[in-house]
N, C-alpha and C positions, 0 to 999 in steps of 0.2 A: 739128324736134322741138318738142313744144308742153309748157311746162312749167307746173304751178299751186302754188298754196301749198297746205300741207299744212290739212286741214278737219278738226275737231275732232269728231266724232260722238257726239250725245248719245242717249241710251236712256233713256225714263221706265219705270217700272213703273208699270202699273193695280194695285193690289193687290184683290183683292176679298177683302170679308171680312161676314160678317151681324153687322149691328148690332144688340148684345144689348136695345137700348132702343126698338127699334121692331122688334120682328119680322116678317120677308119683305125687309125691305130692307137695302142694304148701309151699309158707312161713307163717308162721303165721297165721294159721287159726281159732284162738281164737281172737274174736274183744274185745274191750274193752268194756265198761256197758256205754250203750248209752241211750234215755230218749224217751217215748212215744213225737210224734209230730217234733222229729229230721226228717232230711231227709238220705236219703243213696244214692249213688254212686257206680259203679263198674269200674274200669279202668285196665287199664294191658299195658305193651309194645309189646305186642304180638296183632296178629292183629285182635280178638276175643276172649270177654270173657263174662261169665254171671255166673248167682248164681242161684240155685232154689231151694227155701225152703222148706223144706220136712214137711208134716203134722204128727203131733204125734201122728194118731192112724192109720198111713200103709197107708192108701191114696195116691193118685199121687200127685206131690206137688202142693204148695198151689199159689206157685207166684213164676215168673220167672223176674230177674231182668238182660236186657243185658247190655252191657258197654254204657256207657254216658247216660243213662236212670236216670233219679231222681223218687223214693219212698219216701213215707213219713211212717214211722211207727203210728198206729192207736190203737194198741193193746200190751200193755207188757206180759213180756213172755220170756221164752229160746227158740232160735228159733236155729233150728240145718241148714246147707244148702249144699249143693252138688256145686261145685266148676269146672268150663270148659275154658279149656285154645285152642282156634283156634277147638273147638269141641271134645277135648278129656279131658272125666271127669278126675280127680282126683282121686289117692286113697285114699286121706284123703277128708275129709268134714269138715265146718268152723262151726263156731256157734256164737251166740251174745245173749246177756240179754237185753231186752228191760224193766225199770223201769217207773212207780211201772208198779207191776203183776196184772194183772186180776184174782179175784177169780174163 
């Protein structure tokens, strides 16, 4: 029998929301430095939203995350994402650091 300690799971929320001082983009779209095997979240007060993460060599993205969906990160990394509030993108885009990096 193979036994481990018990892992604590953490869940960020992406919150999206439009920022009333620059219209088309959102608030805050730098996450803070979050940990391979966290989970993530997207939520909004609006009655649709999602995140989709762009691949870093031009690619169509790599993963689309809608509101109330739970992901778990698997891979560290800067991950950059495109930002959709009731189906219209944003003109900014968010990003997040997933620690540690993959060489």
């Amino acid at each position: 029998m193979a036994l481990g300690t018990p892992h604590l799971v953490i869940t960020h929320t992406i919150d999206l929301d439009w920022d009333p001082a620059k219209p088309g983009c959102i608030k805050t779209p730098i996450l803070p430095t979050m940990n391979v095997g966290d989970n993530v979240t997207v939520t909004s007060s609006y009655r649709s939203a999602m995140i989709k993460f762009l691949s870093p060599f031009g690619d169509p993205p790599t993963a689309t995350v809608q509101q109330g969906q739970v992901v778990t990160f698997l891979v560290g990394g800067i991950y950059q994402f495109d930002c959709y509030i009731d189906g219209k993108k944003a003109k900014n885009g968010g990003g997040v650091e997933i620690i540690p990096h993959t060489p």
